[in-house]
N, C-alpha and C positions, 0 to 999 in steps of 0.2 A: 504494500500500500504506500502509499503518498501521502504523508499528512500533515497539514495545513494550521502555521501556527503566524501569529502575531509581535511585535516585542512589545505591544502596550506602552510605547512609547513613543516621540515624535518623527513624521515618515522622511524628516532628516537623519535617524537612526544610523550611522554607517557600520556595516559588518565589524568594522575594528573596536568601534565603540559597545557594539553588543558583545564582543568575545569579552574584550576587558571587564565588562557588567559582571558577564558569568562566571568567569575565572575568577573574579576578587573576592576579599573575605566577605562582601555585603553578599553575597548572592546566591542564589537557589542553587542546592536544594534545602539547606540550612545556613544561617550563617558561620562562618569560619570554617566550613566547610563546602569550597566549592566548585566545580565544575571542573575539571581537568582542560578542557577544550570547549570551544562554542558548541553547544547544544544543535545546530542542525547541520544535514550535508549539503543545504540551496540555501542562500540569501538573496533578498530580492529588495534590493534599496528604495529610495524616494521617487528616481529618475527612473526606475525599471529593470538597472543594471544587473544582470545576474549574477551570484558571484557564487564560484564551486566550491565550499569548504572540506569536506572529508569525499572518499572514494564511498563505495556504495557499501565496502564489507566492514566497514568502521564501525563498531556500533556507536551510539551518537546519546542522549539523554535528554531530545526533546519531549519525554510523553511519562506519565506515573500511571499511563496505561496499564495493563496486565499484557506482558509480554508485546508489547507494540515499539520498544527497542531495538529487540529483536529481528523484527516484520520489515520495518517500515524506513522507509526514508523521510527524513524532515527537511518540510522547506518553510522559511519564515522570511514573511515582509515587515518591513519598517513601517511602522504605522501602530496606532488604534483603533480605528474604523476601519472600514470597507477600504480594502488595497485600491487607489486613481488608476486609469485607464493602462499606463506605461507597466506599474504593478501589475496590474491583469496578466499583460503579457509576458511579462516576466515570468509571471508564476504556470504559466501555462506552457511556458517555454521549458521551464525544471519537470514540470511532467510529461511532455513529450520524449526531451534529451531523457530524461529516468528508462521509458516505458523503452525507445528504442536502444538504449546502450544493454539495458537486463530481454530484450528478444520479447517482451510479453505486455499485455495492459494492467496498467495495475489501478486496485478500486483508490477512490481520492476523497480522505475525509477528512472533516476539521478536528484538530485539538479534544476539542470538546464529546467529538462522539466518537473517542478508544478508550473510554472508562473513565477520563481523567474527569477529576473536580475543580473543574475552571471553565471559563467563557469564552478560553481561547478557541477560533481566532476572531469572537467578538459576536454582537448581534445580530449584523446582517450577513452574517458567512452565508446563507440559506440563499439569500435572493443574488448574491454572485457565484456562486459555486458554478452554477452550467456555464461559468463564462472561461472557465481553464477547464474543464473539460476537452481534452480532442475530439 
């Protein structure tokens, strides 16, 4: 799967500035304990940029899913709202590259619906989802 996460923060967010969030002592998943590496293997900036962080076999720690570490590749946009148009593509762009580099389609879901207890990637995930769809 593909799954679809937020930083909750503003969609000037830049990939270096979310690694450094996760890695420092303030940061999930407790604090002074935290993160080894940025939490997803796709970032998807303010402007659209996509940027590749880990290979596909890395497992990664964006989800407190039940087993969706293991599954899933994470992709997260800069934002708190609904990812802007360049965002869309961006993130549509991380599920195609995913789906062709792994030979297969893979199902694409937010944050929010692999068990985890959060809102990530926000309220309107619903009404943009079929737009990163292939």
């Amino acid at each position: 799967m593909v799954c679809i996460h937020y930083t909750a923060s503003s969609p000037d967010t830049t990939v270096e500035e979310t690694a450094t969030y996760q890695t420092g002592d303030t940061s999930p998943p407790l604090p002074g304990l935290p993160f080894p590496e940025i939490a997803y293997h796709w970032y998807v900036e303010g402007d659209g940029t996509l940027v590749r962080c880990h290979e596909f076999d890395r497992r990664t720690w964006g989800s407190d899913g039940p087993g969706v570490n293991e599954r899933a590749i994470h992709c997260c946009y800069a934002g708190s709202l609904a990812p802007n148009d360049a965002q869309l593509v961006g993130i549509r762009d991380a599920v195609i590259l995913s789906q062709n580099e792994l030979g297969r389609s893979l199902i694409v879901e937010g944050h929010k619906d692999t068990g985890s207890a959060t809102q990530c990637p926000g309220v309107h995930w619903p009404s943009w989802r079929a737009a990163i769809l292939p």
